[in-house]
DSSP file (Angstrom, degrees, kcal/mol; ACC not computed):
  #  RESIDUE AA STRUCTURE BP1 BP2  ACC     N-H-->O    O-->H-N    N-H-->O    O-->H-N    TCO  KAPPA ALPHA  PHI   PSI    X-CA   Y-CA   Z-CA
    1    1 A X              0   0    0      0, 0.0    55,-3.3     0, 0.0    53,-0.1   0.000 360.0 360.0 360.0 137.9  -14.0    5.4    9.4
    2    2 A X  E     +A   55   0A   0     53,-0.2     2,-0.3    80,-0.2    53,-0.2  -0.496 360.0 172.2 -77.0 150.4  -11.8    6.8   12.4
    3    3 A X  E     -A   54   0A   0     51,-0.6    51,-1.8    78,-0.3     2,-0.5  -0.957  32.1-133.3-149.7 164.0   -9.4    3.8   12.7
    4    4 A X  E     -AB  53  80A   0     76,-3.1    76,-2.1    -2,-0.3     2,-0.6  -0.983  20.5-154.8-107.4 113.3   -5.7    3.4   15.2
    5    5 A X  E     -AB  52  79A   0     47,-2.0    47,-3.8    -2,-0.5     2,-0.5  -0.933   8.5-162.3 -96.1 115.2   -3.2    2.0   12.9
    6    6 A X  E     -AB  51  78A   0     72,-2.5    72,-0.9    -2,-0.6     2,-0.4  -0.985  10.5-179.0 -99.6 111.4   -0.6    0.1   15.4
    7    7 A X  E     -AB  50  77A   0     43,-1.7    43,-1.3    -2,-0.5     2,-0.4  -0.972  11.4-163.9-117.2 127.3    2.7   -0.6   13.6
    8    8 A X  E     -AB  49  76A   0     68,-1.2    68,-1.5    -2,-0.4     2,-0.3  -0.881  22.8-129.1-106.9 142.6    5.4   -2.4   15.7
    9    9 A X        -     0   0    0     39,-3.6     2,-0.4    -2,-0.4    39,-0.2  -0.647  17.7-120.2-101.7 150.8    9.1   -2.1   13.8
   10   10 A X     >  -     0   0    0     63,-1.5     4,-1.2    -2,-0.3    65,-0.0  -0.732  32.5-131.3 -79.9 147.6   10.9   -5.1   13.4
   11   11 A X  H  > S+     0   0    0     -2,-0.4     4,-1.3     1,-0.2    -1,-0.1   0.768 100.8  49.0 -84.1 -29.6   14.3   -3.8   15.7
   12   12 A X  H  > S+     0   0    0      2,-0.2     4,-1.2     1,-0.2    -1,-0.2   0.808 117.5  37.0 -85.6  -9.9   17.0   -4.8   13.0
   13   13 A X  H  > S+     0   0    0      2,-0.2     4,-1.8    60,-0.2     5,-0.2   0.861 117.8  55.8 -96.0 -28.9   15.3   -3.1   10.0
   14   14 A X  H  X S+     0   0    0     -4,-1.2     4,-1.1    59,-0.3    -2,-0.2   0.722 107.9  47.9 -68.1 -12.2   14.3   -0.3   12.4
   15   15 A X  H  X S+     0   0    0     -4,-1.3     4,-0.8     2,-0.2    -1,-0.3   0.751 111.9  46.1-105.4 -14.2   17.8    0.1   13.4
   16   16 A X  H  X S+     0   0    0     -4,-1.2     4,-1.7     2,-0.2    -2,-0.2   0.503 105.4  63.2 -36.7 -28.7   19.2    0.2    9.7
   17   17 A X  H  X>S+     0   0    0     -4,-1.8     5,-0.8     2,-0.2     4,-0.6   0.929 111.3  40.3 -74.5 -60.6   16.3    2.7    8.8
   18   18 A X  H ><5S+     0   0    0     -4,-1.1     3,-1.1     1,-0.2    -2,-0.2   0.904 106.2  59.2 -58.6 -36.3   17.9    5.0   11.3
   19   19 A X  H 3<5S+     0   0    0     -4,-0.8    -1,-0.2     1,-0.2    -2,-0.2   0.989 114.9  34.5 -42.5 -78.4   21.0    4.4   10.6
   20   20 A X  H 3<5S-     0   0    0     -4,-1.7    -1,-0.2     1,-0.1    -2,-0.2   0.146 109.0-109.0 -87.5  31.6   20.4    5.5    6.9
   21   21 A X  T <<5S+     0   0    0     -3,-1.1    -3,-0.2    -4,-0.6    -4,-0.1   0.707  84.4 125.8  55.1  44.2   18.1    8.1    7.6
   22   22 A X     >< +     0   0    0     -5,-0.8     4,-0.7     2,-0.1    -4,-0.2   0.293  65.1  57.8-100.9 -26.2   15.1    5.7    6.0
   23   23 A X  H >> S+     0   0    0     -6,-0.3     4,-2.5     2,-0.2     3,-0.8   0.937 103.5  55.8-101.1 -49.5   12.6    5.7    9.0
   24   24 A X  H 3>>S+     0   0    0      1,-0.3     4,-3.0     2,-0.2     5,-0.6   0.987 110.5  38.4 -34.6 -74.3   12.3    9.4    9.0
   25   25 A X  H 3>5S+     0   0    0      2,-0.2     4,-0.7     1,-0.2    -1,-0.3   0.931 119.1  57.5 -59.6 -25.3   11.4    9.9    5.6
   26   26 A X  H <X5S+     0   0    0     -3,-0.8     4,-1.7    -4,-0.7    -2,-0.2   0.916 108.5  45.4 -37.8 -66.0    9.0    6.4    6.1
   27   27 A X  H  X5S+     0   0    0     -4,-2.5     4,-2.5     2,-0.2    -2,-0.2   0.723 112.0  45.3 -76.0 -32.3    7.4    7.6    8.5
   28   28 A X  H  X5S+     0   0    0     -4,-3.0     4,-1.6    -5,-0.4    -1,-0.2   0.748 115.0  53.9 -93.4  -6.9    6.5   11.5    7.1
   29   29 A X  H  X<S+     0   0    0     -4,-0.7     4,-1.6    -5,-0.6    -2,-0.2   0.945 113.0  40.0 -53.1 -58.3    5.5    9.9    3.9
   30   30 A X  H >X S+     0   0    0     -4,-1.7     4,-1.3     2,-0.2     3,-0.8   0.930 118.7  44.0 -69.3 -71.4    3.2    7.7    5.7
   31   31 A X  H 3X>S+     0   0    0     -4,-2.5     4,-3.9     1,-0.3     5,-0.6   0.818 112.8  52.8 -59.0 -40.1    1.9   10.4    8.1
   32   32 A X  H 3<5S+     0   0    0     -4,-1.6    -1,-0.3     1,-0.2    -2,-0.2   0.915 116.7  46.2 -58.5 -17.3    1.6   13.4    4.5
   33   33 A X  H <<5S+     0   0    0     -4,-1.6    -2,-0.2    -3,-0.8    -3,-0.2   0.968 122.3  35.5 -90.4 -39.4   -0.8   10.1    2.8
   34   34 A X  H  <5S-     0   0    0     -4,-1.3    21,-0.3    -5,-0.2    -3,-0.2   0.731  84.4-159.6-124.4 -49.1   -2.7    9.7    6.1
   35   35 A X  T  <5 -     0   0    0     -4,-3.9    20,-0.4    -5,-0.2    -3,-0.1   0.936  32.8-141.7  63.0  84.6   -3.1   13.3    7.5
   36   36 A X      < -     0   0    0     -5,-0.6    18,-0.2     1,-0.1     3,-0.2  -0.444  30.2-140.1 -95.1 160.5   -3.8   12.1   11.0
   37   37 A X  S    S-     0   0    0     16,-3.8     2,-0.2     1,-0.4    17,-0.2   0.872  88.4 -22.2 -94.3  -6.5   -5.7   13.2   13.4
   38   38 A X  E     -C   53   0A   0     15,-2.0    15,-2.9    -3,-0.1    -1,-0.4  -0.741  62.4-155.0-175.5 152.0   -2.9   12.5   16.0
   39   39 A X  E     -C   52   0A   0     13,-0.3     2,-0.4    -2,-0.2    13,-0.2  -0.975   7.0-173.5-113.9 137.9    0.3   10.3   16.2
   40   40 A X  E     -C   51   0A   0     11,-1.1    11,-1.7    -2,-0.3     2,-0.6  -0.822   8.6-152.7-130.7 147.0    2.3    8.8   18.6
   41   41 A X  E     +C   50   0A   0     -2,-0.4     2,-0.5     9,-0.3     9,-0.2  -0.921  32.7  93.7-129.0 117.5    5.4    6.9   19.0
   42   42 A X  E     -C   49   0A   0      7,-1.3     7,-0.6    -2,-0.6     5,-0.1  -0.971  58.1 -43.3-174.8-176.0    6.7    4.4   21.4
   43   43 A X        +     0   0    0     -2,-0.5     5,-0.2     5,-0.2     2,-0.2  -0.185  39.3 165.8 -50.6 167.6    7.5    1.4   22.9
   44   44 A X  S >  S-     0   0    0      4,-0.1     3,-4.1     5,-0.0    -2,-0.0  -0.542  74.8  -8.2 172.7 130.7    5.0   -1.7   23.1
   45   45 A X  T 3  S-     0   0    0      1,-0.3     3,-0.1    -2,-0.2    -2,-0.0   0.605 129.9 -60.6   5.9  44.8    6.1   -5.2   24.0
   46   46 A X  T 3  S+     0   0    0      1,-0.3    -1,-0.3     3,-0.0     2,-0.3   0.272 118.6  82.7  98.0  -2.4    9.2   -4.0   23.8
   47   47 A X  S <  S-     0   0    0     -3,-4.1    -1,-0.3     1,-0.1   -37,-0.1  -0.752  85.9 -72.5-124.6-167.2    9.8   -2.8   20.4
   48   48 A X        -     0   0    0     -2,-0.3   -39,-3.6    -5,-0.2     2,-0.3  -0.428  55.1-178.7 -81.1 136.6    8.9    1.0   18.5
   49   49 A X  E     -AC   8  42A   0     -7,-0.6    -7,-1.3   -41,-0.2     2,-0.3  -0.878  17.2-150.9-137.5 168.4    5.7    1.1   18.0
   50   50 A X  E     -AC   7  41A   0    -43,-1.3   -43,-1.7    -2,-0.3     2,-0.8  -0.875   5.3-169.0-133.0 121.9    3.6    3.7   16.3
   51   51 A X  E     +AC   6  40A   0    -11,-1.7   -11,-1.1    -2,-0.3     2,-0.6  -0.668  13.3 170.6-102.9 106.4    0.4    4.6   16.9
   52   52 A X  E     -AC   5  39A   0    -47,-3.8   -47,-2.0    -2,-0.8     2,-0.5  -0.884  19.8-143.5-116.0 146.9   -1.5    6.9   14.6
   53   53 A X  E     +AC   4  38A   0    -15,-2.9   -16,-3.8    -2,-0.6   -15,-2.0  -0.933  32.1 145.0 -91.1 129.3   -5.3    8.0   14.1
   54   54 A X  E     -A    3   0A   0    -51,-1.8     2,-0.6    -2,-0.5   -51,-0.6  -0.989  52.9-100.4-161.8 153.7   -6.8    8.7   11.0
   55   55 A X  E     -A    2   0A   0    -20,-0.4     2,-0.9    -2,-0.3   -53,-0.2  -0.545  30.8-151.4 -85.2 119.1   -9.5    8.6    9.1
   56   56 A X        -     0   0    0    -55,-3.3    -1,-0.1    -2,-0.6     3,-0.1  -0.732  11.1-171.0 -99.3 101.1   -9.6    5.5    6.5
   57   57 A X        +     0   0    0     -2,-0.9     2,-0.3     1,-0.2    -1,-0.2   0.843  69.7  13.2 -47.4 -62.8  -11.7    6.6    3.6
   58   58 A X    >   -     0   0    0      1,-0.1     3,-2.8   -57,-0.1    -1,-0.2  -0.991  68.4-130.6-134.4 137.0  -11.9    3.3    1.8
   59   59 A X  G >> S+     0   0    0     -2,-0.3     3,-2.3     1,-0.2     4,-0.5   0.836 108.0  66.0 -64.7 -15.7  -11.0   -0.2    3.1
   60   60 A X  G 34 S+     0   0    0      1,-0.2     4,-0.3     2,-0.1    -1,-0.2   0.782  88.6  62.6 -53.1 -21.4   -9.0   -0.5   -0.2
   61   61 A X  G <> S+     0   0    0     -3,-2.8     4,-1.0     1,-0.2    -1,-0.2   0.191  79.1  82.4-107.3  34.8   -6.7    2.0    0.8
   62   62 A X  H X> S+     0   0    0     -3,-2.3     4,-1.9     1,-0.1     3,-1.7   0.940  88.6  60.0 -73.3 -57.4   -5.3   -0.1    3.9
   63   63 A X  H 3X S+     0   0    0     -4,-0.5     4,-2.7     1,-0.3    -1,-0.1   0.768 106.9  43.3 -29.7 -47.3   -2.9   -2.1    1.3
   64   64 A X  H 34 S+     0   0    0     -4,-0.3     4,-0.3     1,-0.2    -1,-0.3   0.707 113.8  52.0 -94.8 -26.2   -1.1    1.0    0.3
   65   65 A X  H <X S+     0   0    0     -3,-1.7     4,-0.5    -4,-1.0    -2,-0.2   0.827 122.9  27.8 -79.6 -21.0   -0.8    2.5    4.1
   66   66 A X  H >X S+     0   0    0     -4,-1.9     3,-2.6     2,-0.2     4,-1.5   0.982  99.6  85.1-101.1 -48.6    0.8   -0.5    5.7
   67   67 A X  H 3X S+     0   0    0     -4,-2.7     4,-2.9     1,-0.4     5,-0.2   0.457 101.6  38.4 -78.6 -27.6    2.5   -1.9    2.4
   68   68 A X  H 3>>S+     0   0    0     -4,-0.3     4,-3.1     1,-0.2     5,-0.8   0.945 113.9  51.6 -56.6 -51.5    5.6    0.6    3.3
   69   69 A X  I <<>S+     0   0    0     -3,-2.6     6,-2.8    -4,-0.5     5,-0.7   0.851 115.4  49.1 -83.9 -41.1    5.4    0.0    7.1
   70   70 A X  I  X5S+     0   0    0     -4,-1.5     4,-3.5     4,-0.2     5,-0.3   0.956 118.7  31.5 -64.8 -63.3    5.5   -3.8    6.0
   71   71 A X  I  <5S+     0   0    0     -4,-2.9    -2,-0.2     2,-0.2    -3,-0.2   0.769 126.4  30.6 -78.9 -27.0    8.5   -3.8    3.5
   72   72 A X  I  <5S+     0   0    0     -4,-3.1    -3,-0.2    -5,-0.2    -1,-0.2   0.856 130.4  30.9-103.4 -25.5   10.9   -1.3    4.7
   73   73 A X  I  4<S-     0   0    0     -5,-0.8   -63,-1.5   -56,-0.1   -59,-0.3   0.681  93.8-127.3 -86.9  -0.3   10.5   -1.3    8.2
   74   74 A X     << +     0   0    0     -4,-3.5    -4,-0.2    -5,-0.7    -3,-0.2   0.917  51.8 178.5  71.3  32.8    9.4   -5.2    8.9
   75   75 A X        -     0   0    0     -6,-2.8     2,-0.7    -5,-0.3   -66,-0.2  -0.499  37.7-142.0 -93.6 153.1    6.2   -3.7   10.8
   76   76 A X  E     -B    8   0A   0    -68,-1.5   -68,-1.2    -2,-0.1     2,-0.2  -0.925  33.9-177.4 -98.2  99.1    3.5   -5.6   12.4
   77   77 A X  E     +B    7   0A   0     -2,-0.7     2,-0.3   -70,-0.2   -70,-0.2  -0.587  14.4 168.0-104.2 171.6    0.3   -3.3   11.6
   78   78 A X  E     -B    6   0A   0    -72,-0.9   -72,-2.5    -2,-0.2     2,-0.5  -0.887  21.2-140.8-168.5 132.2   -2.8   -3.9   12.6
   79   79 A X  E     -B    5   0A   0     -2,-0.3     2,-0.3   -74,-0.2   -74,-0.2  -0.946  11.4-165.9-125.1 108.9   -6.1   -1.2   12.4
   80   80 A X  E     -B    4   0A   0    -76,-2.1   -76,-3.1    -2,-0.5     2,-0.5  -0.978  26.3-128.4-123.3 163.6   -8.9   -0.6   14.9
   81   81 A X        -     0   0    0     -2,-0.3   -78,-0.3   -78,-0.2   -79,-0.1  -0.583  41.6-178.3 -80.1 122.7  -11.8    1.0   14.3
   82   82 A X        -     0   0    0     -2,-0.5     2,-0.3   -80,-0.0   -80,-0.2  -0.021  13.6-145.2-110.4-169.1  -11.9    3.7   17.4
   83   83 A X        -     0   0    0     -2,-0.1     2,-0.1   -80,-0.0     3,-0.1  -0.929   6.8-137.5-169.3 123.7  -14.4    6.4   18.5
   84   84 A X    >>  -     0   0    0     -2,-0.3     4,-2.8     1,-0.1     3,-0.8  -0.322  44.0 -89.1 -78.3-170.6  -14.2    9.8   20.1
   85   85 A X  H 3> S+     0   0    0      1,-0.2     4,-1.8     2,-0.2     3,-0.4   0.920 131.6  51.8 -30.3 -89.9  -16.5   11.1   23.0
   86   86 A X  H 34 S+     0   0    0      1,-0.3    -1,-0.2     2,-0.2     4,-0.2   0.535 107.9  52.3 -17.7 -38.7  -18.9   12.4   20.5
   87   87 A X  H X> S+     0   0    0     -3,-0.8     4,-0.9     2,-0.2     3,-0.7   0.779 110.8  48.1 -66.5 -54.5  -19.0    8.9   18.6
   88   88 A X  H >X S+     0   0    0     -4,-2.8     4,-4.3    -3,-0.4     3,-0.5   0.985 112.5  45.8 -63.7 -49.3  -19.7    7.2   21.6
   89   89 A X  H 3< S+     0   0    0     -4,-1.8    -1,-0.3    -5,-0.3    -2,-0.2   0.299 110.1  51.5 -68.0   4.6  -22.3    9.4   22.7
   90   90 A X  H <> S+     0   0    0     -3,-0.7     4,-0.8    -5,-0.3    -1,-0.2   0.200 117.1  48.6 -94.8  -6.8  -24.3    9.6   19.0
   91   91 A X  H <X S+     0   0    0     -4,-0.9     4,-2.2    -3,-0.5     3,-0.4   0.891 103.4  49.2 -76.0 -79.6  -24.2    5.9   19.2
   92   92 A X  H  X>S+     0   0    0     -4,-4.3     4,-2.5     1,-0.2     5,-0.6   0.766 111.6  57.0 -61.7 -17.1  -25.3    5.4   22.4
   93   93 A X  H  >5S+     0   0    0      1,-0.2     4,-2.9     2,-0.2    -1,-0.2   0.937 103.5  58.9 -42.3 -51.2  -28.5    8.0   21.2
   94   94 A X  H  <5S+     0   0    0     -4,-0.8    -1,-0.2    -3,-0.4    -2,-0.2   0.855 114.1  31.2 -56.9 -32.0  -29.0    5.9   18.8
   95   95 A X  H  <5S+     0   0    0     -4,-2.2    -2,-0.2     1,-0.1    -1,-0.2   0.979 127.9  26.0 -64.9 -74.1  -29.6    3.3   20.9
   96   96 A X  H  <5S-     0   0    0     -4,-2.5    -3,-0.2     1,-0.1    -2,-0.1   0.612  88.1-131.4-112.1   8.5  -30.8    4.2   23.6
   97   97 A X     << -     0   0    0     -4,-2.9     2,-0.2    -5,-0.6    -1,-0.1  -0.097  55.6 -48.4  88.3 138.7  -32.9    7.5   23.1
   98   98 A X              0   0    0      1,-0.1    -1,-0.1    -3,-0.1    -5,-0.0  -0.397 360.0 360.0 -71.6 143.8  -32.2   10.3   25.5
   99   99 A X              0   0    0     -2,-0.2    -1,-0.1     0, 0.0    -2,-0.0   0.416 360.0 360.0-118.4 360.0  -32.2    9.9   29.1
């Protein structure tokens, strides 16, 4: 299932990770396990956020994407399940039949 993993950094652990060149190497571990199909980085109520999409093969294997993002950066993650075009529209077929 295509899913957006939202991780907000805690600001003091995120600024200690940079500091000792820890968020780099966090974050391209996280992103080689995940393979995404695109990631993004930025602000969100006011601290680093990251947003990435990827496809989550088994709900067992949430524990072992966020459990880094939890303990060395302090992140608040949270995963929804998303849709491209294509999703939306094979959906809505199903539904409602061509028009």
């Amino acid at each position: 299932m295509r899913v957006l993993l939202t991780a907000q950094l805690d600001t003091e652990k995120a600024n200690r990770a940079i500091m000792d060149n820890t968020l780099p190497k966090t974050m391209a571990s996280l992103l080689e396990q995940v393979k995404p199909e695109s990631a993004y980085f930025g602000a969100k109520d006011g601290v680093r956020t990251a947003f990435i999409v990827f496809d989550l093969k088994e709900p067992s294997d949430m524990p072992s994407v966020a459990e880094p993002l939890f303990q060395e950066l302090g992140a608040k993650v949270t995963y929804t399940p998303v849709m491209n075009f294509e999703d939306v529209q094979g959906g809505l077929q199903k539904k409602y039949g061509s028009s």
